[in-house]
C-alpha positions as CSV (number, residue, x, y, z in Angstrom):
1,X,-31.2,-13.3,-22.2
2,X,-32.9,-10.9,-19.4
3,X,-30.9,-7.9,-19.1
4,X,-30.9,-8.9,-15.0
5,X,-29.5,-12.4,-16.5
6,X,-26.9,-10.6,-18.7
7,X,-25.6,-8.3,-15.5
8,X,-24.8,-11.2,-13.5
9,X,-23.3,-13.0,-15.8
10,X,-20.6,-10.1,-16.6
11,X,-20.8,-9.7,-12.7
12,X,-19.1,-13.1,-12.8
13,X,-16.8,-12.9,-15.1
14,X,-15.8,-9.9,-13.4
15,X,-15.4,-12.0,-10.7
16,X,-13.7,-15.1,-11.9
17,X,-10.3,-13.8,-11.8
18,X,-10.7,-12.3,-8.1
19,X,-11.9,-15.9,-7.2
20,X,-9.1,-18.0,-8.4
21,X,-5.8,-15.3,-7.6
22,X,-7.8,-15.8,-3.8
23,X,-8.4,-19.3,-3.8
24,X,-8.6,-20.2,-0.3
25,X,-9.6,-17.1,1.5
26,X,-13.5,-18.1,1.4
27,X,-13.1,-20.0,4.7
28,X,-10.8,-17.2,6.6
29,X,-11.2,-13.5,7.0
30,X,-10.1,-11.2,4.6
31,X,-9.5,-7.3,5.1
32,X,-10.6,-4.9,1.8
33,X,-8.8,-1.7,2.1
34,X,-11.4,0.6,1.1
35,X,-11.3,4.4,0.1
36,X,-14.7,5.4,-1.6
37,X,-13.4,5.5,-4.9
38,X,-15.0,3.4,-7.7
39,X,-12.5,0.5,-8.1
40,X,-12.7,-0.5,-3.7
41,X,-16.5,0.5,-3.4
42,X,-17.0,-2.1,-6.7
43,X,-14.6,-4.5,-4.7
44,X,-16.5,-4.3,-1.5
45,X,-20.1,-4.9,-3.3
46,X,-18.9,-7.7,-5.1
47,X,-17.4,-9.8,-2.6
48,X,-20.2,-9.1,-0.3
49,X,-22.7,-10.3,-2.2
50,X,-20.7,-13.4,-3.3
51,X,-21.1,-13.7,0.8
52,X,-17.4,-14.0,1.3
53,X,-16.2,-13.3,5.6
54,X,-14.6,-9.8,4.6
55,X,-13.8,-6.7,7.0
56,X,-13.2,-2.9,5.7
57,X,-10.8,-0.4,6.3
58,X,-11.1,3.1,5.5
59,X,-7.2,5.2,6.1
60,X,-7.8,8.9,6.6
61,X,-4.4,10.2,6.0
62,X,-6.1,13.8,7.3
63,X,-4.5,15.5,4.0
64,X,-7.9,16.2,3.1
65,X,-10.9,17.5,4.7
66,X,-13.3,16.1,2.5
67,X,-11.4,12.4,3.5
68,X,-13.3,12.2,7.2
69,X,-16.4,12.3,5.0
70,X,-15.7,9.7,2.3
71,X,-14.6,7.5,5.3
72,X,-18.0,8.0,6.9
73,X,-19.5,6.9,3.3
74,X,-18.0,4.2,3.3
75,X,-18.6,2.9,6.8
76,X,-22.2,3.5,6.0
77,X,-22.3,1.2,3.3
78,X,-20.8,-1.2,5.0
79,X,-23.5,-1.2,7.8
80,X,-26.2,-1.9,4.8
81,X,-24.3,-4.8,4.1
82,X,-23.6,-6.1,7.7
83,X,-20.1,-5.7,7.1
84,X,-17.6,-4.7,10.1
85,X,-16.0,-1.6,9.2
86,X,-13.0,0.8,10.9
87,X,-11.7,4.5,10.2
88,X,-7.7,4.5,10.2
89,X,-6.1,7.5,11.1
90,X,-2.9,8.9,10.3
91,X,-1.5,11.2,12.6
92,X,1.0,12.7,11.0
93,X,2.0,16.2,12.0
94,X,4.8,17.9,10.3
95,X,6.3,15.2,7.5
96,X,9.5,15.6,6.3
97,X,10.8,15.0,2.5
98,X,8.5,13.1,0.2
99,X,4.6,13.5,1.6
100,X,3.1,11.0,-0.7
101,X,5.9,8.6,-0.1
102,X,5.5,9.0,3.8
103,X,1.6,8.4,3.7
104,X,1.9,5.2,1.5
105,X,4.3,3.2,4.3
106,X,2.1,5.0,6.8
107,X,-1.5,3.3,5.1
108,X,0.2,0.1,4.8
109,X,1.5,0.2,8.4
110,X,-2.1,1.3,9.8
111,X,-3.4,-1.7,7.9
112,X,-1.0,-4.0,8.8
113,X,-1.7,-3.0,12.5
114,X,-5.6,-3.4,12.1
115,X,-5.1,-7.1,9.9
116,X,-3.1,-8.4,12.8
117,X,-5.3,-7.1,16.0
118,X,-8.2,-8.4,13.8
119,X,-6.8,-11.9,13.0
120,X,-6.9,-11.2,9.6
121,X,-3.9,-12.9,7.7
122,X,-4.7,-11.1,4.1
123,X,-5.9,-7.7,3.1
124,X,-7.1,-6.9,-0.7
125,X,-6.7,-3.6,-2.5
126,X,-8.8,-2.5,-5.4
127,X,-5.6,-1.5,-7.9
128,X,-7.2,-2.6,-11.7
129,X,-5.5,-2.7,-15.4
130,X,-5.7,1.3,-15.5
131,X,-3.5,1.5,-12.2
132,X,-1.0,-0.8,-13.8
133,X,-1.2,1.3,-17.0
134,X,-0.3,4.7,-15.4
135,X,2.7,2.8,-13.2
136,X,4.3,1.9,-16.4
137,X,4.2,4.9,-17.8
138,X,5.5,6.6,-14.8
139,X,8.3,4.2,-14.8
140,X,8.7,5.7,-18.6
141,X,9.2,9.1,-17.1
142,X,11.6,8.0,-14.6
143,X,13.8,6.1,-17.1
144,X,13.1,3.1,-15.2
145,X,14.4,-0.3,-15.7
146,X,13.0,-3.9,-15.7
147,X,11.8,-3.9,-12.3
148,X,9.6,-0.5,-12.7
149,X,8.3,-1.2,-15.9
150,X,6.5,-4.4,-14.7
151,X,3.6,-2.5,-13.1
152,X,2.4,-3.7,-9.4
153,X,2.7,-7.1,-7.9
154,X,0.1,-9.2,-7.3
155,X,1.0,-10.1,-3.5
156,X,3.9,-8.7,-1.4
157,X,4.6,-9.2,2.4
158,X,4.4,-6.6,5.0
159,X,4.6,-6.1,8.5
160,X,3.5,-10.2,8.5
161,X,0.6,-9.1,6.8
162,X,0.0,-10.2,2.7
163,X,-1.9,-7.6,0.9
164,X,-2.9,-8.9,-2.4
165,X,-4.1,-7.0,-5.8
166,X,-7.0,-9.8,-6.6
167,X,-8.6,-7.0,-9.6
168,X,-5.3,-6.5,-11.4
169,X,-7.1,-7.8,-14.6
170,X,-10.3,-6.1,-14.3
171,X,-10.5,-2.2,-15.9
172,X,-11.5,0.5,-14.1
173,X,-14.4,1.1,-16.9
174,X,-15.7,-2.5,-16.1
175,X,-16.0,-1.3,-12.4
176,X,-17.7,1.3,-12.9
177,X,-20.2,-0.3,-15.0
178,X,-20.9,-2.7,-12.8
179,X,-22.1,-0.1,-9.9
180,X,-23.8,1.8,-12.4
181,X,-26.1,-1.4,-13.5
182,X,-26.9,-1.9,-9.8
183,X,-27.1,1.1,-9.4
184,X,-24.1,1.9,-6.0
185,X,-22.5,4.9,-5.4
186,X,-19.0,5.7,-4.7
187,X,-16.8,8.7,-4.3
188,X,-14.4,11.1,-6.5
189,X,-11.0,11.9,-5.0
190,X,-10.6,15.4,-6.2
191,X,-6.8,14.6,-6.6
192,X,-7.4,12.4,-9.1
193,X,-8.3,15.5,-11.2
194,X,-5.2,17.6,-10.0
195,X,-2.1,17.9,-12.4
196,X,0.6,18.2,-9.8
197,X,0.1,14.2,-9.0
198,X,2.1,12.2,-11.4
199,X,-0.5,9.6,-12.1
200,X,-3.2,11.5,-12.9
201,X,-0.6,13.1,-15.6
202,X,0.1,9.8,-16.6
203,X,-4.0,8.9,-16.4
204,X,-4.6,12.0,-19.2
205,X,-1.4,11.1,-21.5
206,X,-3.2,7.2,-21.5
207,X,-6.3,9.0,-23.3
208,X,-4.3,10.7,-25.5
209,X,-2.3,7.5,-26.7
210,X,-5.3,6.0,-27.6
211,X,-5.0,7.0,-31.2
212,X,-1.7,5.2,-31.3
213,X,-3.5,1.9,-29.9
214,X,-1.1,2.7,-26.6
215,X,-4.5,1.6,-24.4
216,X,-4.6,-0.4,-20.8
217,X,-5.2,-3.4,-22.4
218,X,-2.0,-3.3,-24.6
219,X,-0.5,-2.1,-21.9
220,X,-1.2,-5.1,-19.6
221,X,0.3,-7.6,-22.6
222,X,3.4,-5.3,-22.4
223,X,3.9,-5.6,-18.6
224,X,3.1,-9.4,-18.6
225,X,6.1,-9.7,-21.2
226,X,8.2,-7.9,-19.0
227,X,7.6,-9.5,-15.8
228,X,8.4,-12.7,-17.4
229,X,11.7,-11.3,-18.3
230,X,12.2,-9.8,-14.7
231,X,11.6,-13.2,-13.2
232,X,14.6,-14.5,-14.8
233,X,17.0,-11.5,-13.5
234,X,15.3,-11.6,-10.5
235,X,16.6,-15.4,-10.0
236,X,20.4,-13.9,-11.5
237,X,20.3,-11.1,-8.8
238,X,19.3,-13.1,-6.0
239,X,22.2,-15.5,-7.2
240,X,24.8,-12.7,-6.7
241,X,23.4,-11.5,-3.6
242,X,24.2,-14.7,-2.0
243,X,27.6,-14.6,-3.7
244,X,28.9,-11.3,-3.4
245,X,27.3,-9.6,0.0
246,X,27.9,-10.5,3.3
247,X,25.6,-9.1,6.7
248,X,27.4,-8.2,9.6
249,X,25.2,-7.0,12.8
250,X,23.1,-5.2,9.9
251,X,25.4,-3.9,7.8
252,X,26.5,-5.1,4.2
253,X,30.0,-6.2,3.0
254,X,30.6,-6.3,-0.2
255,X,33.6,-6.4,-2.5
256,X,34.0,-3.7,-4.9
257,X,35.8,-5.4,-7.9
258,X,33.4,-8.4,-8.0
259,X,30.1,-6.3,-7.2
260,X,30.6,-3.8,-10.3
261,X,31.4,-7.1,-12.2
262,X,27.8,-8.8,-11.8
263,X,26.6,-5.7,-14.6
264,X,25.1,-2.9,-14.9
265,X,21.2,-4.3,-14.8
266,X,22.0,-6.8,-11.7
267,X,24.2,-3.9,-9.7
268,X,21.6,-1.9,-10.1
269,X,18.7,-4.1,-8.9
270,X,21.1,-5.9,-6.3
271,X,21.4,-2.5,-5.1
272,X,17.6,-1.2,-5.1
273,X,17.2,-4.8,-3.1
274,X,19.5,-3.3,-0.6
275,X,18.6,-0.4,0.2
276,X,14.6,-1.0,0.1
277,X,15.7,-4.3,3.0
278,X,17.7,-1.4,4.9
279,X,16.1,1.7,4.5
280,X,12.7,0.5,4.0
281,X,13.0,2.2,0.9
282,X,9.4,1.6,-0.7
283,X,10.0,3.2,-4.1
284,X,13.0,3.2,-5.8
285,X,15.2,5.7,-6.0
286,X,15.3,7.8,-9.6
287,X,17.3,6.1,-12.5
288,X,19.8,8.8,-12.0
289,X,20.4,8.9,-8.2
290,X,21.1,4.9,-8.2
291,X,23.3,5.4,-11.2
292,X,25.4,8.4,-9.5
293,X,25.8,5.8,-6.3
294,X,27.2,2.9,-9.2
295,X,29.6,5.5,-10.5
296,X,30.8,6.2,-6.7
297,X,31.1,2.7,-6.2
298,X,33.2,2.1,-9.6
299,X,35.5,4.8,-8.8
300,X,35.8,3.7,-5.1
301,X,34.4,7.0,-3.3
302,X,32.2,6.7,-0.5
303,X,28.4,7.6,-0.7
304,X,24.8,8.3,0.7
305,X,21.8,7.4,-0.7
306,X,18.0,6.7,0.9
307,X,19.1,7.3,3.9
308,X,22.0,5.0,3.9
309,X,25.7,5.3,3.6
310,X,28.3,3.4,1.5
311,X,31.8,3.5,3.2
312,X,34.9,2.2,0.7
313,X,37.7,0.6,3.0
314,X,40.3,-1.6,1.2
315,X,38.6,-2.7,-2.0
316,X,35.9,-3.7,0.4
317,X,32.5,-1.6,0.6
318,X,30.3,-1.7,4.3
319,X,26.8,-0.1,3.5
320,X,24.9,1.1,7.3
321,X,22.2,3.0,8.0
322,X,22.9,6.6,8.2
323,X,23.2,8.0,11.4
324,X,20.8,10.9,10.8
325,X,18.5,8.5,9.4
326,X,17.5,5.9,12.0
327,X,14.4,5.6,13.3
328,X,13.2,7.1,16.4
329,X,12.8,5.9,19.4
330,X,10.1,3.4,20.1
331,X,8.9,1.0,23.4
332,X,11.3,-1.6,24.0
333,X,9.4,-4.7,22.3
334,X,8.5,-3.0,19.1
335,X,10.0,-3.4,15.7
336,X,12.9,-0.4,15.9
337,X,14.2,1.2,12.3
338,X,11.9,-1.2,10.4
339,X,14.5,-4.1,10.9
340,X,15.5,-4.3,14.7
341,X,13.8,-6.6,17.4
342,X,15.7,-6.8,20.8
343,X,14.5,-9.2,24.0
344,X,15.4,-8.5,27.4
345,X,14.4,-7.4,30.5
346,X,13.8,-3.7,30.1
347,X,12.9,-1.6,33.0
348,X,10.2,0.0,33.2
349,X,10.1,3.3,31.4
350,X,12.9,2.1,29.0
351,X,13.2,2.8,25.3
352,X,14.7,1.3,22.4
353,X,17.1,3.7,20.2
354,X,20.1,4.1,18.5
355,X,23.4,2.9,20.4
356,X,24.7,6.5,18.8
357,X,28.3,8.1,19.6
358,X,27.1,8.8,23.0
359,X,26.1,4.9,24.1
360,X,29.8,3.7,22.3
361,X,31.6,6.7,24.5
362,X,29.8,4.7,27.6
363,X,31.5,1.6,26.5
364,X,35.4,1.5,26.1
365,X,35.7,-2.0,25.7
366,X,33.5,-1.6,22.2
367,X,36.4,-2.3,19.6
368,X,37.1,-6.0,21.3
369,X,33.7,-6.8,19.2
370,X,36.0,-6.5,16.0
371,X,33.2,-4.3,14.5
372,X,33.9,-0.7,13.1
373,X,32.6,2.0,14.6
374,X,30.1,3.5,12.2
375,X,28.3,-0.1,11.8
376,X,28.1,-0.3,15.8
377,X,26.5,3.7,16.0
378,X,23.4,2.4,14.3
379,X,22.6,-0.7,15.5
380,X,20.0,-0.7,18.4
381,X,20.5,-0.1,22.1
382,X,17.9,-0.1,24.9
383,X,18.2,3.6,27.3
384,X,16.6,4.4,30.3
385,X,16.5,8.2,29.6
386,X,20.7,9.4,29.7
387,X,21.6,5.9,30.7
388,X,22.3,3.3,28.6
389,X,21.1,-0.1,30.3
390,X,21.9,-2.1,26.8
391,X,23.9,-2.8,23.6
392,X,23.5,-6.4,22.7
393,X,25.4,-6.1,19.0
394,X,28.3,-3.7,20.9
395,X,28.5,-5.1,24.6
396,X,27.2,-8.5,24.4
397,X,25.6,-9.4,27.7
398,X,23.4,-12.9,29.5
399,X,19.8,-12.4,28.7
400,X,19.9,-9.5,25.8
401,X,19.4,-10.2,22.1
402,X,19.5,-8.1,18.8
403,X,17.7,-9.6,15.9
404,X,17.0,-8.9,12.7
405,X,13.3,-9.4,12.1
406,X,12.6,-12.1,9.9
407,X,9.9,-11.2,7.8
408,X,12.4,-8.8,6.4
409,X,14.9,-11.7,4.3
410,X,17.7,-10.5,1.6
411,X,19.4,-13.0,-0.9
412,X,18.7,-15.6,1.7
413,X,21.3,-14.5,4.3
């Protein structure tokens, strides 16, 4: 067979996988998140010249200075191939806590953003095997259970935007060998090389269990054993969800006696579920921290944890938002704390915020709504500077409403 015959024909078998976890996206648009790196530059050639209707995104998180560059690479590839391309920019300024945590909801918010003012209903990212092999072993280093030891899904839902992993299969080597044949360049993140970044600690300790037959491929058997097994909790925690919690204007009820009784694994995931629907929480806590907030629970004490706070009141446990935590202000028809939507006629130059201890000391009749005070604090108020003009949850009024957004559901409540 020609050797131009035998690189198309691993080309598609490359390819095969991509097409069928896709299936229908042929005949829409579909956004590729693309970086520079091998695995989204291989991505981007190989659905352009199967001719599929794709746009490109580029995030500059501007925590490089070599990232405005790779960005420009990129869009200039993309202008060989006729493909529409657009530079994301994080503005960040000063970031508080975790950095890396902050820029991954930040890229995924940016592309959400972009999908939906471009019409474009799925976005792909170029994670392979290797990816998947270094989560795991992460998950290893953070004494992990089930749920982080089953590597990255395939599809998840955000900001009504699906981004999919269509190259989850495919090995970074295989990538890389296919833009070497055809000879396309891409770009090395220098971070990739830097030790203080757990997974490219986790990249190095995979070539070093090679002699142990610890490779990617093993690897991916491992994690495909263990997702089937997390299916089946997954079905048994979203069983006593529905049982055991209750949502009151955003908060969680539980009872403490029959919540410690589902187990340790299902507490523990029940309670990861929780806190990631509240908090937005986008990587679970460590192993230890969740197990500290199961002893509190246990032993009846109240808590904190991500942001949220776990108050124990008569055998009963109410989980809120932390006051400190809540997100800032935004306009008043945007999505407010990651949860809140509220309708009504603003005025002009209104915000939406926190109803805080200042809006309930503006409204003395608050208790008559039966709700406690700390749950009330945090739920979401409209202010025209000092003034509050609205609390839908706290002083129900004709024409307001505070809703939870819907692409956010939790054990079906």
């Amino acid at each position: 067979m020609p050797v131009g015959d035998t690189a198309t024909l691993a080309e598609a078998r490359l390819f095969a996988p991509v097409k069928a976890a896709l299936r229908d996206a042929p005949a829409q648009k579909l956004g590729l998140a693309v970086s520079g790196g091998s695995d989204s530059m291989a991505m981007l050639q190989l659905f352009a010249r199967e001719g599929w209707q794709v746009q490109v995104a580029t995030v500059d998180h501007r925590l490089r200075p070599e990232a405005a560059e790779e960005a420009v690479f990129v869009a200039g590839v993309c202008s060989t191939l006729g493909v529409p391309h657009t530079t994301l920019v994080w503005d960040h300024g000063a970031v508080q806590g975790n950095l890396m945590q902050a820029a991954s909801v930040a890229r995924y918010r940016l592309l959400a953003d972009w999908a939906k003012a471009n019409d474009i209903a799925q976005v792909a990212l170029a994670h392979t095997a290797d990816d998947q092999a270094e989560t795991f072993l992460m998950g290893l280093s953070r004494a992990a259970g089930l749920d982080g030891l089953t590597g990255m899904r395939p599809s998840f839902d955000r900001d009504g935007v699906t981004f999919t992993r269509p190259f989850l299969s495919a090995n970074r080597a295989d990538l890389r060998s296919f833009l070497q044949r055809r000879g396309l360049a891409w770009v090395d993140d220098p971070t990739n090389d830097n030790d203080a970044y757990a997974r490219t600690r986790a990249r190095r300790a995979l070539q070093r269990l090679k002699p142990l037959g610890v490779t990617v491929d093993r690897l991916a058997t491992v994690i495909r054993n263990l997702a089937q097994a997390q299916g089946a909790l997954s079905d048994a925690v979203d069983r006593a969800g529905r049982d055991t919690v209750s949502m009151v204007a955003g908060a969680l009820v539980f009872p403490q006696a029959a919540f410690v009784a589902h187990g340790a694994e299902v507490t523990r995931l029940l309670l990861q579920s929780m806190l990631g629907w509240m908090a937005g929480v986008t990587h679970s806590p460590r192993a230890d921290s969740i197990a500290n907030l199961i002893r509190a629970i246990v032993e009846g004490r109240d808590a904190t944890l991500a942001g949220c706070r776990f108050r124990h009141r008569n055998g009963s446990y109410t989980m809120t938002r932390e006051a400190r935590a809540v997100g800032g202000a935004v306009a008043p028809d945007a999505l407010w704390d990651g949860r809140w939507r509220v309708t009504g006629p603003a005025p002009a130059g209104a915000s939406l915020a926190a109803l805080g201890a200042e809006g309930l000391r503006a409204l003395p009749d608050w208790r008559v709504t039966g709700l406690p005070r700390d749950v009330l604090m945090v739920t979401p108020a409209i202010w025209q500077g000092d003034t509050l003009v609205a609390a839908p949850l706290a002083a129900p009024q004709p024409g307001w409403t505070a809703t939870l957004d819907p692409s956010l559901p939790l054990f079906g409540l």
